[in-house]
SEZA-914363 format. One line per field, with one value per residue (C-alpha): residue in one letter; residue number from 0; x, y, z. Coordinates in steps of 0.1 Angstrom, whole numbers. Layout:
BEGIN
rest: c(A, ...)
nr: c(NUM, ...)
x: c(X, ...)
y: c(Y, ...)
z: c(Z, ...)
//
This chain:
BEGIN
rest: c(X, X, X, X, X, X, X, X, X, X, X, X, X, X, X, X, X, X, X, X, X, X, X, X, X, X, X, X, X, X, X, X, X, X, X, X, X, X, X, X, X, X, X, X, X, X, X, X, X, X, X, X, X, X, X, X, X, X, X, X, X, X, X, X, X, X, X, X, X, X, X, X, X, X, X, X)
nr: c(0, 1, 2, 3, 4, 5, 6, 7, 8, 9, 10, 11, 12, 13, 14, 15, 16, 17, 18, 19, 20, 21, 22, 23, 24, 25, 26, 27, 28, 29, 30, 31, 32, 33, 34, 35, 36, 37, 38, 39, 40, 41, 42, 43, 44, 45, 46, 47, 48, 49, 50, 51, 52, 53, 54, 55, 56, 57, 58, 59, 60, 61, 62, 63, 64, 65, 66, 67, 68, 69, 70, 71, 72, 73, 74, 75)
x: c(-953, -939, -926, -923, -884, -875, -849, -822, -814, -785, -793, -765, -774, -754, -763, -756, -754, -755, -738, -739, -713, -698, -661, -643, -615, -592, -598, -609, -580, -577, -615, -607, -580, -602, -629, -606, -591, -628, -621, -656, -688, -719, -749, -770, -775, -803, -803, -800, -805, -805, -799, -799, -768, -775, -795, -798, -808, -781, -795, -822, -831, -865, -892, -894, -929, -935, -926, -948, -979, -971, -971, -993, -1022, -998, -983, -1017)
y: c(-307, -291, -317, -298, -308, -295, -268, -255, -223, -205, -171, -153, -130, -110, -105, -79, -87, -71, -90, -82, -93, -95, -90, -96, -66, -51, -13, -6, -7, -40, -51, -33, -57, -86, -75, -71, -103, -118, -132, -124, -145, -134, -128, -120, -112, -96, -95, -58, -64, -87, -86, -108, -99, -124, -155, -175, -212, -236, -267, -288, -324, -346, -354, -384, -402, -397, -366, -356, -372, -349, -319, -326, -305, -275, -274, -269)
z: c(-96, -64, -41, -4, 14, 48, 47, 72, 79, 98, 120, 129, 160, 179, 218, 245, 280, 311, 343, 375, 396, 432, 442, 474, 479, 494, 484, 448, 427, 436, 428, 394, 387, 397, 377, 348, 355, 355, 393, 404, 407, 387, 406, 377, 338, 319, 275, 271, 228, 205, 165, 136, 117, 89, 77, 51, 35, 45, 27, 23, 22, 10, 35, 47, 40, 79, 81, 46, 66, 93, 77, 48, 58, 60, 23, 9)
//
């Protein structure tokens, strides 16, 4: 007989962002230091794309008898 346990998996994702942000400057050689510095505030960010580079079963571990009567109806 199968008994059910709970099991943990990893994703491993990798995210692409787009920011948009504000610096105060002189001229623009100057705001392209500061943006290379990273002395600017963000004013906004949208997820351009997101992918899953890897997952897999980390571990598992026994249900506990509340956690059995939880999902009981679900394992059949």
């Amino acid at each position: 007989m199968d008994v059910a346990k709970k099991y943990h998996g990893m994703i491993e994702k990798t995210i692409y962002v787009l920011e948009e942000v504000v610096i105060i400057a002189q001229n623009e050689q100057e705001a392209e230091d500061k943006l290379l510095d990273r002395d600017y505030d963000v004013v906004g960010s949208e997820i351009q794309e997101e992918s899953i580079n890897n997952e897999w079963i980390n571990s598992s571990e026994p249900l506990s008898v509340d956690e059995f009567m939880k999902y009981r109806d679900d394992l059949h």
